[in-house]
C-alpha positions as CSV (number, residue, x, y, z in Angstrom):
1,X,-5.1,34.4,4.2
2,X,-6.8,33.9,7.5
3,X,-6.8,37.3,8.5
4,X,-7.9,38.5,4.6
5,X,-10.9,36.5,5.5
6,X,-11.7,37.7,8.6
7,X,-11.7,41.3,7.7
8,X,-13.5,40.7,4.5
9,X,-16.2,38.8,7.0
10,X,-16.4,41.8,9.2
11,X,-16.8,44.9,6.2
12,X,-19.4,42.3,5.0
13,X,-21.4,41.9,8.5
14,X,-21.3,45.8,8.4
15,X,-22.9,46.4,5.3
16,X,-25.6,43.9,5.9
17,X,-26.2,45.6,9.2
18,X,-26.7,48.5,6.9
19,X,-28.4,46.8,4.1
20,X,-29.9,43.5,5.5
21,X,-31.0,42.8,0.9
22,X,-27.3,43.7,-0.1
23,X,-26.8,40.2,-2.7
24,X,-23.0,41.2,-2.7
25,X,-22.3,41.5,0.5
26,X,-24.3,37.8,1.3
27,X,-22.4,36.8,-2.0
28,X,-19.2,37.6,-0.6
29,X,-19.4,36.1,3.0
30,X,-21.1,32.8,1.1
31,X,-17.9,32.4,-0.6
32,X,-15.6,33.0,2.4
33,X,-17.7,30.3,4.4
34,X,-17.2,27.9,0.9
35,X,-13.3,28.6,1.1
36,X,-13.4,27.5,4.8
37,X,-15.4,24.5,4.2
38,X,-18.8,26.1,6.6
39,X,-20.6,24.2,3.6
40,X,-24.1,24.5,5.1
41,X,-23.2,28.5,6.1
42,X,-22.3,28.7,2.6
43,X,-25.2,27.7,0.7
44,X,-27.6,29.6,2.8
45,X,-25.6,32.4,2.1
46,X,-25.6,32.0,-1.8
47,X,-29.3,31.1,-2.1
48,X,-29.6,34.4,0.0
49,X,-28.0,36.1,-2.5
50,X,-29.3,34.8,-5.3
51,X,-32.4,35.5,-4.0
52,X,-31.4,39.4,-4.0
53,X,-29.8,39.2,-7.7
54,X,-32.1,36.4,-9.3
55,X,-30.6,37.7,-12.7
56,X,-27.3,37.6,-11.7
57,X,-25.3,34.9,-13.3
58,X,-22.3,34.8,-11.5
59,X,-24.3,34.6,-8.1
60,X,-26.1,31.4,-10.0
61,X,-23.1,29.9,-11.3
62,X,-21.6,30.1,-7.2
63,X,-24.6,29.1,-6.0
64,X,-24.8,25.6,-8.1
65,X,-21.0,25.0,-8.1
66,X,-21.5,25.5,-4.0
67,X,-24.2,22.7,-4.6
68,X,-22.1,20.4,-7.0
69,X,-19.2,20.2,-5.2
70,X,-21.3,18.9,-2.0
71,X,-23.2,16.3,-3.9
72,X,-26.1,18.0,-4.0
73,X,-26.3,17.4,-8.1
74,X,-30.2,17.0,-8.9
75,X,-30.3,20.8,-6.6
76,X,-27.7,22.1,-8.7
77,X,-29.3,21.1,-12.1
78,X,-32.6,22.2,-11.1
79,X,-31.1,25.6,-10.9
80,X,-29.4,25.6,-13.9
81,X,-31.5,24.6,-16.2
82,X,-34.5,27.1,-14.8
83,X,-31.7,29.7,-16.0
84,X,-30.9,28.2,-18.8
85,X,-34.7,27.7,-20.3
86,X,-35.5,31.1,-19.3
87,X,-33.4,32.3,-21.4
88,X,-30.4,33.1,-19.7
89,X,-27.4,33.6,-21.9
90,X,-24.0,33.1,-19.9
91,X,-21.1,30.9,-20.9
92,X,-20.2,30.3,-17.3
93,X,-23.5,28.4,-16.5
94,X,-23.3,26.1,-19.8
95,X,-19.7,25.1,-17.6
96,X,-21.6,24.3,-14.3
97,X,-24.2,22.6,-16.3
98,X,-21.5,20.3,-18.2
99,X,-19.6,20.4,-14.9
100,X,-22.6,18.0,-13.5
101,X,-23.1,15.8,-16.1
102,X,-19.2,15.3,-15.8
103,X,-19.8,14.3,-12.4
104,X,-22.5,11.8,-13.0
105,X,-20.3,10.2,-15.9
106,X,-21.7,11.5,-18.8
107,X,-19.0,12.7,-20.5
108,X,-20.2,12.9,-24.0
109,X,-23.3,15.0,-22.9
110,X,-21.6,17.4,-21.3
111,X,-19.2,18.2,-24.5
112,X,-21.4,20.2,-26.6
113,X,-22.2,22.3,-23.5
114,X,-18.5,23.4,-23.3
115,X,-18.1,23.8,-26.6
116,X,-21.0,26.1,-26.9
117,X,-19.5,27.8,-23.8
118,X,-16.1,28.8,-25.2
119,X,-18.4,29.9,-28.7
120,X,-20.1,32.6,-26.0
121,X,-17.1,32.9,-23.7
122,X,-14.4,32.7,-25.5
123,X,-11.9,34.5,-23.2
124,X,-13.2,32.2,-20.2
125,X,-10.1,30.4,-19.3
126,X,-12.1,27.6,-17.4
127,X,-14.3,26.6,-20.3
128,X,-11.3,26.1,-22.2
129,X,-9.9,24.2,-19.2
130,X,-13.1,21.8,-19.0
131,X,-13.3,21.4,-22.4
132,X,-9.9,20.3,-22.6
133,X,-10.5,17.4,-19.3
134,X,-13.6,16.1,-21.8
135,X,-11.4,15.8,-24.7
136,X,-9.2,13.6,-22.9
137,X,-11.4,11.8,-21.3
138,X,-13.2,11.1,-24.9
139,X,-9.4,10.3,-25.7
140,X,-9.3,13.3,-28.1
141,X,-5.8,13.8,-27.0
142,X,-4.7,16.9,-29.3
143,X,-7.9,19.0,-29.3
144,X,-7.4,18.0,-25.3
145,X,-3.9,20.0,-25.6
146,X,-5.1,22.7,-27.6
147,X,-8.1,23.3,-25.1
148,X,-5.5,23.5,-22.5
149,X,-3.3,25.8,-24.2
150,X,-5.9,28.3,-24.4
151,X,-7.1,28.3,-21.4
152,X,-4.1,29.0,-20.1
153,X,-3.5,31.8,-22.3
154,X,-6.4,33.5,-21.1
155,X,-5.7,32.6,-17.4
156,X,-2.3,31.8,-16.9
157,X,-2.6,30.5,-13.3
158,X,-5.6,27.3,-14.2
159,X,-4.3,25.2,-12.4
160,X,-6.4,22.3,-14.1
161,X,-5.2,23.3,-17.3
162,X,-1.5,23.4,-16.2
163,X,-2.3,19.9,-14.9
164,X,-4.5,18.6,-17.9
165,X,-0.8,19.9,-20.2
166,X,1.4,18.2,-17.7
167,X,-1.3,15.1,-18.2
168,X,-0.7,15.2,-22.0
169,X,3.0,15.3,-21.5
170,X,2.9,12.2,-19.2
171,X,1.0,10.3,-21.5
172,X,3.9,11.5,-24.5
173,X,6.6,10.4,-22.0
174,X,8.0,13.9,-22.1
175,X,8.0,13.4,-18.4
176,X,10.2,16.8,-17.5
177,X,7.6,18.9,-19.4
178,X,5.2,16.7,-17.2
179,X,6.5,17.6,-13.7
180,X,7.4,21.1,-14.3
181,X,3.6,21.6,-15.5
182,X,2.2,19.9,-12.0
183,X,4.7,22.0,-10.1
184,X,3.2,24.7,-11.8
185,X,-0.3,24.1,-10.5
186,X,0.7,23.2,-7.2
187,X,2.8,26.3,-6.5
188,X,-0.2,28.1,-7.5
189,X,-2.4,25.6,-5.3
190,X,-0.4,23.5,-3.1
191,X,-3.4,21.7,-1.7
192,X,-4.4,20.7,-5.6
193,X,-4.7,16.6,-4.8
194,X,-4.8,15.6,-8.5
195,X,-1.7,17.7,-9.8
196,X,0.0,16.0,-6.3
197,X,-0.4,12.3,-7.7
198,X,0.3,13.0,-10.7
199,X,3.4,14.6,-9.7
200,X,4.4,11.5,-7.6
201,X,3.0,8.8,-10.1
202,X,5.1,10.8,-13.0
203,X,8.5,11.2,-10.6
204,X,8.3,7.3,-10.1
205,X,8.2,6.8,-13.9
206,X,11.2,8.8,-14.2
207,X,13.3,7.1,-11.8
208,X,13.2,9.7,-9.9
209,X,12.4,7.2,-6.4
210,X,13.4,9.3,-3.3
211,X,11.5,12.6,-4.8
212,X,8.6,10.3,-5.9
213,X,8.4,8.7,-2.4
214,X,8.5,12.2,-0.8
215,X,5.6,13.4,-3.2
216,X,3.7,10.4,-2.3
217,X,4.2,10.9,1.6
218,X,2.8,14.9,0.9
219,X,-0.1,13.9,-1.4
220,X,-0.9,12.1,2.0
221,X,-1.0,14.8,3.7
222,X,-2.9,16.8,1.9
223,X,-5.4,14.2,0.6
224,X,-5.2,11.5,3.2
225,X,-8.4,10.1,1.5
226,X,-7.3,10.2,-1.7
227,X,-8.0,6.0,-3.0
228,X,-6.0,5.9,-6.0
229,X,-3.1,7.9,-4.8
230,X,-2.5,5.0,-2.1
231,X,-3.7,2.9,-4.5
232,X,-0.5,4.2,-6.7
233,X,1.8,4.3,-4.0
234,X,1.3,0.7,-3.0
235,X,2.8,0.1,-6.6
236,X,5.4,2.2,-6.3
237,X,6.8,1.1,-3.0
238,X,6.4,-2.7,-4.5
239,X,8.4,-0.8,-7.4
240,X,11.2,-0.1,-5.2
241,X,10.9,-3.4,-3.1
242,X,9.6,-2.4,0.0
243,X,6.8,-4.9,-0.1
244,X,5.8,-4.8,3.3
245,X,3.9,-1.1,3.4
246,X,3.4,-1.8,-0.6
247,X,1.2,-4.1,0.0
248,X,-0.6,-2.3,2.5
249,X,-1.2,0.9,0.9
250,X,-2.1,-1.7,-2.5
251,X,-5.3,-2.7,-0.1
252,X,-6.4,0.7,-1.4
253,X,-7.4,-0.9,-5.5
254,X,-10.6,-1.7,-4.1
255,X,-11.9,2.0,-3.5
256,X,-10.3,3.3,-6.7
257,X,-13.2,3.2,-9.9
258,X,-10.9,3.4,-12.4
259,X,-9.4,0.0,-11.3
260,X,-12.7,-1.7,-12.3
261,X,-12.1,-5.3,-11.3
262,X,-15.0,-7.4,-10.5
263,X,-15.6,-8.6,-6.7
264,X,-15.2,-12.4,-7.2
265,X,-15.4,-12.8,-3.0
266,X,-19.4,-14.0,-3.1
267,X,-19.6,-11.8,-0.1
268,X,-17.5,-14.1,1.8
269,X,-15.6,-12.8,4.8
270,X,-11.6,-11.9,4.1
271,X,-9.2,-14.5,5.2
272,X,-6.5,-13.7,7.5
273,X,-4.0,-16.5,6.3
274,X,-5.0,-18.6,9.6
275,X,-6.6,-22.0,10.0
276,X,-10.3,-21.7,8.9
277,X,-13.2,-24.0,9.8
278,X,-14.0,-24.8,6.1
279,X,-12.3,-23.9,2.6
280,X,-10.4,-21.0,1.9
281,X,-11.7,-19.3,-1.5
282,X,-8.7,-18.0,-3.6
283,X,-9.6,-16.2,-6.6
284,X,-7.5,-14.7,-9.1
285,X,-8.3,-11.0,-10.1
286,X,-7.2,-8.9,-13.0
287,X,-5.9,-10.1,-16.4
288,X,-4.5,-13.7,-17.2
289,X,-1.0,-12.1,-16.6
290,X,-2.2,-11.2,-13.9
291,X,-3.4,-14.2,-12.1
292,X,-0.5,-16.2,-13.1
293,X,2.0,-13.4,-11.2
294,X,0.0,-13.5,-8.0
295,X,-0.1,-17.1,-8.7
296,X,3.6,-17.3,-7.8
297,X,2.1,-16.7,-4.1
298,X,0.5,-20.0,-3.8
299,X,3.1,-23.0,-2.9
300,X,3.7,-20.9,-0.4
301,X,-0.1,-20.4,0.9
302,X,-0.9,-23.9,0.3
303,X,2.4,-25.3,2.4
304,X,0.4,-23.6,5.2
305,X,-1.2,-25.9,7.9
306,X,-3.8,-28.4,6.5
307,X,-6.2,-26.0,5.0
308,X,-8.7,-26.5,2.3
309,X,-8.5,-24.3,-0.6
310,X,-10.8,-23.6,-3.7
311,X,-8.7,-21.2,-6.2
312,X,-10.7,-19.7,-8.6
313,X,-9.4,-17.9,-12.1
314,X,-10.0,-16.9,-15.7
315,X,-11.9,-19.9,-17.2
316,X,-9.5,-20.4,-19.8
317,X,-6.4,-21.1,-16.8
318,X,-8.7,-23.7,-14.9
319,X,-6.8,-27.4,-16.7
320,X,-3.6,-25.6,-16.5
321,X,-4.3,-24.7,-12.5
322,X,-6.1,-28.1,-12.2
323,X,-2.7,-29.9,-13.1
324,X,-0.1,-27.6,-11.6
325,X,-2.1,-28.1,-8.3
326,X,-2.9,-31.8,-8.3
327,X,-4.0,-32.1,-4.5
328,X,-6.6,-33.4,-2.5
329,X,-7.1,-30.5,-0.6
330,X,-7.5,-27.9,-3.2
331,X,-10.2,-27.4,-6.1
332,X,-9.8,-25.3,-9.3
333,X,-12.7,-23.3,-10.6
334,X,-14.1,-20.5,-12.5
335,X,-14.4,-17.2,-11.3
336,X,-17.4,-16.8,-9.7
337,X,-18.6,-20.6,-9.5
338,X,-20.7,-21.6,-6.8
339,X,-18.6,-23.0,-3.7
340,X,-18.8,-23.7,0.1
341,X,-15.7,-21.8,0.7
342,X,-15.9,-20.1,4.5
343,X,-13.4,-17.2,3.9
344,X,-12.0,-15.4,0.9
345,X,-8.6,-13.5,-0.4
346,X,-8.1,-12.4,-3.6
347,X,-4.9,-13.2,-5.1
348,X,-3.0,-9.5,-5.1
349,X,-3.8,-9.5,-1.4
350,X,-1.9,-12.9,-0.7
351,X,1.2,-10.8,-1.0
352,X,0.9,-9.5,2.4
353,X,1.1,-12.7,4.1
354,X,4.2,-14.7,2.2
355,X,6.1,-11.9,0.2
356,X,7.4,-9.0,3.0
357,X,10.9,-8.5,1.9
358,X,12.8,-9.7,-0.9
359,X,14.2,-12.9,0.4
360,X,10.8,-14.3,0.4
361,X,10.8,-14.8,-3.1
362,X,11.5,-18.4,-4.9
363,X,11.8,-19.2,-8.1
364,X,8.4,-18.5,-9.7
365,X,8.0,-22.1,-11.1
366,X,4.9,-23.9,-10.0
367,X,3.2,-24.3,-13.5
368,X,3.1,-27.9,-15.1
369,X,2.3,-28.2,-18.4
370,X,0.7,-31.3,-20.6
371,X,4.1,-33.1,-21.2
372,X,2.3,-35.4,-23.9
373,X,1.3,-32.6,-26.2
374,X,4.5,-30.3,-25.3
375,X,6.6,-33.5,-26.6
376,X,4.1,-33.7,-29.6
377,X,4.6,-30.4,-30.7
378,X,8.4,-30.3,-29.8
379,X,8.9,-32.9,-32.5
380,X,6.6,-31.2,-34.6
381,X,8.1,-27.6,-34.5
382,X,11.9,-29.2,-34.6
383,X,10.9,-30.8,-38.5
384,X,10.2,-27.8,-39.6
385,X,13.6,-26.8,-39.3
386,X,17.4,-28.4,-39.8
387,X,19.2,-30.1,-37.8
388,X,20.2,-28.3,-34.9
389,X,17.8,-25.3,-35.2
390,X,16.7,-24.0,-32.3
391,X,13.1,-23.9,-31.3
392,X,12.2,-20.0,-30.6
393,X,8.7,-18.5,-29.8
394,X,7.8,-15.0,-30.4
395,X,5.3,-12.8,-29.1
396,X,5.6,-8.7,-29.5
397,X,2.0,-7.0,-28.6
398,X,0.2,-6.7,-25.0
399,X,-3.4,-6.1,-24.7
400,X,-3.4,-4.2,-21.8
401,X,-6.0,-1.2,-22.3
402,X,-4.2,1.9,-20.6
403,X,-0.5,0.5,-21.3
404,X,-0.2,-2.1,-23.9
405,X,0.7,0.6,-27.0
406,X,3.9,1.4,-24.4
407,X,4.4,-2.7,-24.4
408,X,3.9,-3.4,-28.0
409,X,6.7,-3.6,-31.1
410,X,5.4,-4.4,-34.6
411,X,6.7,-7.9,-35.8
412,X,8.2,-5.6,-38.2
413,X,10.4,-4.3,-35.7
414,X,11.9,-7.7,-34.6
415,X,13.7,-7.9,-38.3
416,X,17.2,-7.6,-37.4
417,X,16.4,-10.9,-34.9
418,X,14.0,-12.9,-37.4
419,X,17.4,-12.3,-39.5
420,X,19.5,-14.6,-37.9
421,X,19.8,-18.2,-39.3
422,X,20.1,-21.4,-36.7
423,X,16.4,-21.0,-35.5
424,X,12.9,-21.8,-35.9
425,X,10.4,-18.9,-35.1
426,X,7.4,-20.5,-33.4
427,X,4.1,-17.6,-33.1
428,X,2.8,-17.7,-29.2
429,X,0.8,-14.0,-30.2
430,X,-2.0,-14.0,-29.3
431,X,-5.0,-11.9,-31.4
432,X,-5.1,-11.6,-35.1
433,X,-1.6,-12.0,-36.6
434,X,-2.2,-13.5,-39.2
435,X,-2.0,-10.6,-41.6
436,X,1.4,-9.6,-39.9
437,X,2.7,-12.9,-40.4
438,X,2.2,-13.1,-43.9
439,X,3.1,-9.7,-44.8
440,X,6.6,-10.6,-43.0
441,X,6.9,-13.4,-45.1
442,X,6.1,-11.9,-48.7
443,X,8.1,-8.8,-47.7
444,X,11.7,-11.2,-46.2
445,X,10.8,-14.4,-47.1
446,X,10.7,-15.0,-43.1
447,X,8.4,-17.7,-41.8
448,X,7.0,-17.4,-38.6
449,X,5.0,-20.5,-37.9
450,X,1.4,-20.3,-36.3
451,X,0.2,-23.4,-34.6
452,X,-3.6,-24.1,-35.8
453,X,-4.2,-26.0,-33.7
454,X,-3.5,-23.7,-30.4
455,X,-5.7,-20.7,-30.3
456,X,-3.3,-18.1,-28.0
457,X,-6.3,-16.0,-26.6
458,X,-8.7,-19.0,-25.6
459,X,-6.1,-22.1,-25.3
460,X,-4.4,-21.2,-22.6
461,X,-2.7,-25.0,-21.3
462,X,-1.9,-25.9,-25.0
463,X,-0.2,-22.1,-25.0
464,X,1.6,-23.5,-21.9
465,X,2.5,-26.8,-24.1
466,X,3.9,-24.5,-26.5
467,X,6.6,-23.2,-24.5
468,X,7.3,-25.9,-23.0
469,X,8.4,-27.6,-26.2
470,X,10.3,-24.8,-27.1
471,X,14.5,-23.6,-26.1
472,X,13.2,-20.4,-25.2
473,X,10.8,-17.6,-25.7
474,X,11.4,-13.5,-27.1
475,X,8.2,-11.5,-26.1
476,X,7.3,-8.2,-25.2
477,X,5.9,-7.7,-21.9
478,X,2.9,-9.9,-21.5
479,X,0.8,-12.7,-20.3
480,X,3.3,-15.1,-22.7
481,X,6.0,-14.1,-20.4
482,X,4.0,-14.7,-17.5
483,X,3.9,-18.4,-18.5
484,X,7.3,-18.9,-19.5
485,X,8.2,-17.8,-16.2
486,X,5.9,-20.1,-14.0
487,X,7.0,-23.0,-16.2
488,X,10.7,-22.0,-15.9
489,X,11.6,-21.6,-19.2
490,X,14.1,-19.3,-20.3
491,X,12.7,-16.1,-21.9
492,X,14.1,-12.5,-23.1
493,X,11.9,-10.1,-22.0
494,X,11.6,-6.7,-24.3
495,X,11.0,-4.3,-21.8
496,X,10.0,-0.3,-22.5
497,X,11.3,2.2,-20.8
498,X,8.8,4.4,-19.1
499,X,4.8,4.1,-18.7
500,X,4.6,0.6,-20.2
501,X,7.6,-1.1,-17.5
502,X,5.4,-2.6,-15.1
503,X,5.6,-2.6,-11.5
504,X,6.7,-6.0,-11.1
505,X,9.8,-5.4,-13.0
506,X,12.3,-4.4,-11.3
507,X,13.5,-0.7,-12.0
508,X,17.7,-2.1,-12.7
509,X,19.2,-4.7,-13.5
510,X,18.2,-7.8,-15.9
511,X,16.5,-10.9,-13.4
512,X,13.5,-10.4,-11.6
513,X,12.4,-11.5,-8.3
514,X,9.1,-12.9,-9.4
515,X,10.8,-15.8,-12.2
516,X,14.5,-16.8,-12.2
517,X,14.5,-17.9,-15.7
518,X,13.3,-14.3,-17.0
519,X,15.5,-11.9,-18.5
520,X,15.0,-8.0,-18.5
521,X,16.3,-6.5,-21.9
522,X,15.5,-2.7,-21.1
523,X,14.8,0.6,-23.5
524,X,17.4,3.0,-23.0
525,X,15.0,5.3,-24.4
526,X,10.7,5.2,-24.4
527,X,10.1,4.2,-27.7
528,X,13.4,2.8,-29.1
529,X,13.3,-0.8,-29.5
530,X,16.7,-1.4,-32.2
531,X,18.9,-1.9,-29.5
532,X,17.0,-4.3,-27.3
533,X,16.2,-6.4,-30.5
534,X,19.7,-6.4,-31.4
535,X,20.5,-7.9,-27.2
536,X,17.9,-10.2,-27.7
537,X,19.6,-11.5,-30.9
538,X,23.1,-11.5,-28.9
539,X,21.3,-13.2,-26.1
540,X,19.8,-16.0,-29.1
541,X,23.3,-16.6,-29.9
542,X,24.7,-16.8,-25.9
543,X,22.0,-19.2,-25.6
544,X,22.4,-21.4,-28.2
């Protein structure tokens, strides 16, 4: 390729010595100098050229893609829309134009300029291809697929279409249709970054581990840069155990957008896990599952030296953190309260320092929960039974934004359990079940008992209570679980197959490293939840 470009360079240099006003010839060596990265050679070359062929809309649409892709945005749109309002009537430069506002964010303004695009162009692969990344990112998932389709049937070789298909496959779980399609792109384009992590991020969901970690390792390579690619890696490698460089390449979250968790440091310098001259500011980040995982991490942080501590979390965890962590030299408070902390960590980060191999693990259990209501409502919940019953809560749906469809059965589903006699089902779902509930009932006559007087979502220490009072807990994979663990109470875990497993769970076997009284009942297949209902009904019965 190197020596294509240098002999296109030279025929160019000739003509220009010839024709010093020739727009092709400056067009041509503008984007050689953009293919080897001369940026700055490039765009004078282009604005040279386009200053030979003013009317020529593929020298404009170079020129302010040259401009876009080196940040240079308000440049680019300038030019644009000067050939836009005078008239000028070219698919190619409604793309650029939507191409910019895709790059400030504004995804919904720059749909209609695609889709008027493809209504000009409509054998121009690449409009296709763009409009297809908008309707995905507007979550317009099969108009996203048919975009893609087309544009690939007018240019077999778009390589953002091929990835944008293999995206829609990933999100299906059709994860062989996924990988083949980023292979696709990258034979076309092995430098292609995006079609590279989502290679590696779909080979790790596909327990596919040595090929995943190899992907990984080349997506370094060529995209050493590349934020959420470590960012992704660091969860796989925690995936697979090897917590020591996990947690390092994990580091990366902060840098990534889409991982959109507020800085709860108050611009305090990061703690090293040494001796500090003042108090240490813990704060939990994420969701309240979250926070109570990392939370495993902190008998072993606080056992260290004589420090002073303030941990901060979610509002609704501070009585439940306040009593598990009854000491004079720590404080609980709310995320982002006012303190005279002298150093920070955030709780994902506290890894690094008391969790580098597997042996460092304990038992999860540090959460104490109000034994005065838990007895209460142990008494309680056993009268509404018979003799003997045994005291089950249930909890089937997560809330998680990106994965908790993966995560989530219908009550519906957990029939053949709610079947068996001996037991009385206690609701720990949080959200509006109430509907669900009844509808169970009228339809099976089965009662699943909410607790008015715990609220799920907002009542996090009488949630705690609850399970506490309880013989055991059958949830899908969510904050509920989460608790159980850190109180050590036994609970069945109905865990998908796929996108929704989370990193923390383990890819084999049925314990976890992170809670010994937690059991993994896996999906065989994404999707099919009968036969890990029916183990979790052979478990009830083991248990009992």
């Amino acid at each position: 390729m190197g020596g294509y470009l240098a002999d296109a360079r030279r025929a160019c240099n000739l003509v220009l010595k010839l024709d010093p006003d020739n727009g092709d010839a400056q067009l041509r060596l503008g984007l050689i100098a953009r293919q080897e990265g001369s940026v700055d050679e490039a765009l004078a070359l282009l604005k040279s050229a386009v200053a030979c062929k003013p009317g020529d809309p593929f020298v404009l649409r170079q020129l302010a893609a040259a401009q876009r892709e080196t940040g240079r945005l308000d440049e680019a749109e300038r030019l644009l829309d000067d050939a836009l309002s005078a008239g000028m009537v070219d698919g190619g430069l409604l793309v650029e134009r939507g191409r910019c506002l895709m790059d400030r964010g504004q995804v919904e303004g720059a749909l209609p300029l695609f889709e008027k695009a493809v209504q000009l162009w409509p054998d121009y692969g690449p409009a296709h291809s763009m409009l297809g990344i908008t309707y995905r990112r507007l979550d317009r998932r099969a108009e996203a697929f048919d975009a893609f389709s087309t544009a690939l049937k007018f240019q077999p070789g778009d390589v953002a279409a091929l990835n944008g298909i293999g995206n829609e496959h990933l999100e299906a779980e059709a994860f062989d249709q996924a990988i083949a399609h980023y292979w696709q792109a990258l034979a076309i384009r092995p430098d292609f970054a995006s079609a590279q992590k989502n290679l590696a991020y779909t080979l790790g969901l596909a327990n596919r581990p040595d090929e995943a970690r190899a992907a990984f390792k080349r997506l370094r390579e060529i995209a050493p840069d590349n934020q959420e690619g470590h960012m992704d890696y660091g969860l796989f490698l925690l995936s697979v155990g090897d917590y020591a460089a996990g947690w390092d390449e994990y580091e990366h979250r902060w840098n990534v957008a889409k991982f959109g968790e507020r800085d709860w440091s108050l611009g305090l310098p990061r703690w090293n896990g040494m001796s500090a001259d003042g108090p240490v500011l813990l704060w939990g980040e994420q969701g309240i599952g979250d926070q109570i995982l990392y939370g495993t991490l902190l008998p072993d942080i606080l056992a260290r030296g004589d420090t002073a501590f303030v941990i901060a979390v979610d509002d609704r965890l501070v009585p439940l953190f306040a009593r598990s962590f009854a000491d004079p030299r720590i404080r609980i408070v709310a995320r982002g309260a006012a303190t005279d902390a002298v150093a920070q960590c955030p709780f994902g980060s506290l890894g690094a320092l008391v969790r580098q191999s597997a042996a460092d693990f304990g038992t999860g259990i540090y959460l104490k929960a109000d034994t005065g209501l838990r007895d209460r409502l142990c008494a309680r919940y056993a009268a509404l039974g018979r003799p003997g019953d045994k005291l089950v809560g249930l909890s089937w749906r997560s809330a998680n934004g990106h994965l908790g469809d993966y995560k989530s059965l219908s009550l519906e589903a957990l029939l053949p359990l709610l079947l068996q006699p001996g037991y009385v089902w206690i609701n720990l779902q949080y959200g509006e079940v109430a509907a669900e509930i009844e509808q169970l009932m009228q339809a099976h006559g089965i009662v699943v008992h909410r607790d008015p007087g715990i609220d799920p979502t907002r009542n996090l220490d009488g949630l705690a209570a609850q399970i506490a009072a309880l013989d055991c807990v059958v949830s899908s994979s969510n904050s509920t679980v989460h608790i159980a663990g850190a109180l050590g109470m036994p609970c069945y875990v109905l865990l998908p197959a796929g996108r929704g497993r989370m990193w923390y769970w383990p890819r084999e076997g049925e314990t976890s490293p992170w809670y010994a009284s937690i059991r993994l009942l896996r999906q065989q297949r994404a999707g099919e939840w009968g036969a890990v209902v029916a183990e979790a009904g052979r478990r009830l019965g083991d248990h009992g």
